[in-house]
N, C-alpha and C positions, 0 to 999 in steps of 0.2 A: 653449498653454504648459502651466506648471505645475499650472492651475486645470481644464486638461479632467477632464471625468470617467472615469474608469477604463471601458476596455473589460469589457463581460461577460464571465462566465468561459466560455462558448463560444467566444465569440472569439478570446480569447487563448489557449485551450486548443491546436489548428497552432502555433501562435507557440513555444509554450513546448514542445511535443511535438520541434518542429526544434530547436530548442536541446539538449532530453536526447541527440536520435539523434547531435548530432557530437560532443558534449560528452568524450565517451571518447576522442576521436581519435586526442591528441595522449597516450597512456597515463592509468592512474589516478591520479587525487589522492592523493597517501601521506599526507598530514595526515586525508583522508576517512578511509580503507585504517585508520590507526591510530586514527584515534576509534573505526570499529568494532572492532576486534579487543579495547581496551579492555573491551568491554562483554561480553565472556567471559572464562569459567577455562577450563583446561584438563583435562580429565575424559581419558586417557589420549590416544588419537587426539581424542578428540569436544569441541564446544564447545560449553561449556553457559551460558546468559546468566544476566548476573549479574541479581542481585534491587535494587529500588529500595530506597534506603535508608526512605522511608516510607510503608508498607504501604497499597494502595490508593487511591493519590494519584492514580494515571496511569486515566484512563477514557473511554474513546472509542467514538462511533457508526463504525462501517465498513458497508460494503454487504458481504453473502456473496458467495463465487464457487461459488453452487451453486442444485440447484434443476433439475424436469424438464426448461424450458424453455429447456437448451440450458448452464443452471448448472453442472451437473456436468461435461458433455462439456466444458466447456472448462475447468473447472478440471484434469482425470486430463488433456488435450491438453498444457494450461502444466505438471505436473508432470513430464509426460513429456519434455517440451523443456527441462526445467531441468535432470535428468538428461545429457541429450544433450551441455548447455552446462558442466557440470561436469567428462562425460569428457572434453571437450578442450583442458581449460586447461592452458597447460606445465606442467610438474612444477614441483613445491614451491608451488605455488597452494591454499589452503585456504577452503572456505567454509563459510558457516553458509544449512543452507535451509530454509527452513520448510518444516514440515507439510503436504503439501496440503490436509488439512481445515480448515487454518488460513486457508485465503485469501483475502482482502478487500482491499477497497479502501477507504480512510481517508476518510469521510466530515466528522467535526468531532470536536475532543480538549474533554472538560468538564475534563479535570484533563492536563498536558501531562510530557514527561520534562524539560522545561526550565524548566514552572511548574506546579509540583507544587499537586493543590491535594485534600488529605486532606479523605474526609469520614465521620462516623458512618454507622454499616451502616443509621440511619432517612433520614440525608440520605442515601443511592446509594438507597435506597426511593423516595425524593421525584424523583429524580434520573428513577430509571427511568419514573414515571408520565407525567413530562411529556415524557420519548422516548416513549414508547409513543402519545402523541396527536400529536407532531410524525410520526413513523415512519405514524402510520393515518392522515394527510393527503397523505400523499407519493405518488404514483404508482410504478407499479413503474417499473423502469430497461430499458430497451432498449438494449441498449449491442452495440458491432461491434469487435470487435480494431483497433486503428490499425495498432501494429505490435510488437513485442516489440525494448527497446533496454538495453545496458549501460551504465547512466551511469558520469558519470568517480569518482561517489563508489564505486561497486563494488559498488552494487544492481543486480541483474538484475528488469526491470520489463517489464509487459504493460500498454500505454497503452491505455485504453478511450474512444473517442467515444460519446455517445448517435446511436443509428443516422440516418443524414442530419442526422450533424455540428452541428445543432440545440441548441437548450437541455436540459439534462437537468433531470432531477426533483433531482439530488442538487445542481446550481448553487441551486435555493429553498430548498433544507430546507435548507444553509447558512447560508444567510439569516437565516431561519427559526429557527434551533439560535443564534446570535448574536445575535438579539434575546431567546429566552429565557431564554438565561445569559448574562447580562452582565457577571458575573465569570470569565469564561471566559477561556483563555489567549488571549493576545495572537495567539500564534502557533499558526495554524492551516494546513491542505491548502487552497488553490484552484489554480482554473483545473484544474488534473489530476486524472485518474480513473486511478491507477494500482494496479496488482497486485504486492508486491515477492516475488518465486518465491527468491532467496538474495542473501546479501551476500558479496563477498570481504571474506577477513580476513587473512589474507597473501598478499601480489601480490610475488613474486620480481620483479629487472631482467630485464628482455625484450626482445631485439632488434627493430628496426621492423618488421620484416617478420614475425616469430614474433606478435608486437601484434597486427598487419593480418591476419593468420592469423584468431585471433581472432572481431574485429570482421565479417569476411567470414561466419562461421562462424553469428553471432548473425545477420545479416540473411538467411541461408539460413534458420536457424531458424525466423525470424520470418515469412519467405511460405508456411510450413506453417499457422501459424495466424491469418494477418492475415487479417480479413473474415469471420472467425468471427461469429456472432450468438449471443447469449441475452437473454431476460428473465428479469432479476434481481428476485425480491421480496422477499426478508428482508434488514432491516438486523441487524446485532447490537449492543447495545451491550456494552461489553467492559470488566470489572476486568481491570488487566494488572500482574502483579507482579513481571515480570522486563521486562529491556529489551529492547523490539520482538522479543516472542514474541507479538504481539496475536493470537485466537484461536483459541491452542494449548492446549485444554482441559489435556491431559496434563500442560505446562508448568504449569500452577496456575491458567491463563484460567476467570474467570467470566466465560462466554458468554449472554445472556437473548436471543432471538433476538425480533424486535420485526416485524408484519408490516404490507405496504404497504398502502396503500387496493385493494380486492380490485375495484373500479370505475373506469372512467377517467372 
């Protein structure tokens, strides 16, 4: 009953990957659809994300998606597929896509967009040292594309397993990262290792079939680069001053790039 204890996040990691992949099925969530679109102006065609009203509040570890070992090919592979997924959404479809330099996958929020937690430029000092000893205990990440899916919130996402589906490094530093900030937000990433490549931000009404169109379209997509391999070694931790630009130096991101145990 109520009292088992929670599966690993391995575990539950298939569980919840099947749930994103049908999750779109039945069209997107327009309450999703309009929270994001919320989080931008409009800069003539371009959407530019707004700024948190409290400067520096929002700060998170992510894994890069870069790196010899296979990092980068699969980052320019996902940017290339995001492209592909953008030319074919019907018309009047708008999104916002990140950067591919920007790409990561969301490891632990020390400050969240939902519980903002501001700190002096000495405290993100203090902040950074003790990532930087969590980050140099962590093994680097072996991860294998699962598969590339559109949730129904209108994120286009690249799901990453640790290679032989196994525990990853980033299920401990988890851990790890929530025992040593204990005032940390409540609300944190498990279970998934995921890459967000763009967000719909306007989704026009679309017949079932034009949808399934779609959806057909992202699972082609998605056996171009599913079972891709890299080892991932740089985590970043990230000041992020606009909403979910995490990354995007350009954007205003302080990026401090923080590196794995160089030993297994």
């Amino acid at each position: 009953g109520a009292l088992r204890m929670a599966e690993p996040d391995h575990v539950m990691r298939p569980r919840v990957y099947a749930e994103l992949h049908t999750s779109a099925r039945g069209g997107l969530d327009p309450n999703a659809v309009a929270a994001t679109a919320a989080n931008y102006e409009m800069d003539g065609e371009a959407l530019i994300a707004k700024a948190y009203d409290v400067p520096m509040s929002v700060r998170l570890l992510c894994t890069a998606i870069e790196g010899q070992d296979g990092g980068d090919a699969l980052r320019d592979a996902a940017a290339e597929l995001c492209g592909k997924f953008v030319d074919v959404l019907p018309p009047g479809f708008r999104t916002y896509r990140n950067p591919p330099r920007s790409y990561h996958s969301t490891v632990f929020h020390t400050g969240h967009p939902s519980e903002l937690r501001p700190k002096t430029k000495a405290q993100v000092e203090e902040e950074l040292l003790v990532c930087k000893r969590l980050v140099g205990a962590t093994s680097a990440m072996r991860v294998e594309v699962h598969r590339v899916v559109l949730a129904s919130s209108g994120v286009l996402l690249v799901l990453l397993n640790e290679q032989g589906n196994g525990v990853s490094p980033v299920d401990g530093l988890r851990l790890r990262c929530r025992r040593a900030f204990p005032t940390a937000p409540r609300k944190q990433a498990t279970f998934v290792m995921h890459v967000s490549l763009c967000r719909v931000a306007t989704a026009p009404a679309v017949d079932h079939d034009q949808w399934r169109a779609v959806l057909n379209h992202v699972d082609d997509l998605s056996s171009k680069i599913q079972g891709m391999q890299a080892t991932l070694r740089t985590i970043w931790h990230v000041q992020e001053p606009r909403v979910a630009i995490c990354g995007d130096v350009r954007g205003g991101c302080v990026v401090t790039p923080l590196a794995c145990r160089t030993t297994n």
